[in-house]
C-alpha positions, 0 to 999 in steps of 0.5 A: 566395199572399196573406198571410191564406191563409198565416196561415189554413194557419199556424193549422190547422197550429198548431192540429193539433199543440196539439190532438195533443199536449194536456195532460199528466196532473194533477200529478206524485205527490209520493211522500213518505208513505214518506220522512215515516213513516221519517223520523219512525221510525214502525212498520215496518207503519207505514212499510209502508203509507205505501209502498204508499200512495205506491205507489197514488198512483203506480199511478194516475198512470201509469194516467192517463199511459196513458190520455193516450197513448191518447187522442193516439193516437186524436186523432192518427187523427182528425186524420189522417183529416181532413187526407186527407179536405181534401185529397182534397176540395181536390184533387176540386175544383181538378180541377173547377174547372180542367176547367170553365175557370173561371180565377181562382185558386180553382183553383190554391189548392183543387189548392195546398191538396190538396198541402199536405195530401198532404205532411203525411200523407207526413210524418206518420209522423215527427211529431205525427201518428204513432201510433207513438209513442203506442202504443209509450208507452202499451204501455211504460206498461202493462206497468211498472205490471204488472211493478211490482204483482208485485214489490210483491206480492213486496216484503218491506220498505218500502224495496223498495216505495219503490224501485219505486215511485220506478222506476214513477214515473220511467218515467211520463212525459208527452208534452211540451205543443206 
C-alpha cells in the first residue's frame, strides 16, 4: 500500500479515538470550603453550610462527568455507524470495479479499505468504540450522585457530609484524553 495511503488510514484512525474519547470534564472540585470553616472554627451551622456547598459543587461536577460518558457513548454510535456505513461503501464498490474489469488498484484498495473497516467494527467491543463502558460509568455515576443525596439528607453533622462528598467525589472520574 503507498505511504500516503498508510498515513491517511493512520489519521482517521487517529482522529476517531481523540474524537470518542474527548475532554474531560472543566476542573476537578476543589472541596476545601468544609476544611477552611472548620479550620477557622467557625459555628457548627457555619460549617454545616460550607459542607453542603462543597457538596453541591461535587454534585455538579458528577453531573457533568455524567453527561461526558453519555455523549462518548453517543460519539462512539456514530462513529461506529460510520465506519460500517465506509466500509460497506468500499466493499460495494471494489466489488464493482473488479466485476467491470477495470484493473488498476482502485479495486484492491476500495475491497482492502472495507476490510479494514470490518476488523475495526469486529474489534470494537474492546476499544474506544464500545458503549459499554460508557454506559456502565455513566450508570455507576447516576446512581452514587442519588445514594449520596440521601445520605446528605440523613446526615447529622458536617463531618458525615464531608466524608460523602469526598466518597462522591472519588467516585466521578473522567475517561482519560486519547
Amino acid at each position: 500500500m503507498p505511504k500516503k495511503m498508510n498515513f491517511a488510514i493512520a489519521v482517521l484512525c487517529s482522529m476517531s479515538v481523540e474524537s470518542t474519547f474527548g475532554a474531560g470534564a472543566d476542573s476537578y472540585p476543589k472541596v476545601t470550603k468544609y476544611q477552611l470553616a472548620f479550620e477557622n472554627k467557625n459555628t457548627t451551622d457555619e460549617q454545616m453550610n460550607a459542607a453542603l456547598e462543597d457538596y453541591k459543587e461535587v454534585s455538579v461536577f458528577c453531573r457533568d462527568v455524567h453527561n461526558l460518558y453519555e455523549k462518548n457513548s453517543k460519539r462512539a454510535e456514530s462513529w461506529r455507524l460510520g465506519i460500517g456505513l465506509s466500509g460497506g461503501v468500499l466493499g460495494v464498490t471494489g466489488a464493482i470495479l473488479a466485476a467491470a474489469g477495470t484493473g488498476g488498484i482502485a479495486g484492491g484498495v476500495a475491497a482492502g479499505l472495507a476490510g479494514v473497516a470490518s476488523t475495526t467494527l469486529g474489534n470494537a467491543k474492546d476499544g474506544p468504540l464500545d458503549t459499554s463502558f460508557y454506559s456502565s460509568q455513566r450508570a455507576l455515576i447516576a446512581k452514587s450522585i442519588t445514594t449520596s443525596a440521601v445520605k446528605i439528607e440523613s446526615s447529622n453533622s458536617a463531618i458525615e457530609i464531608h466524608k460523602t462528598t469526598l466518597a462522591l467525589a472519588a467516585l466521578c472520574s473522567t475517561p482519560a484524553p486519547a
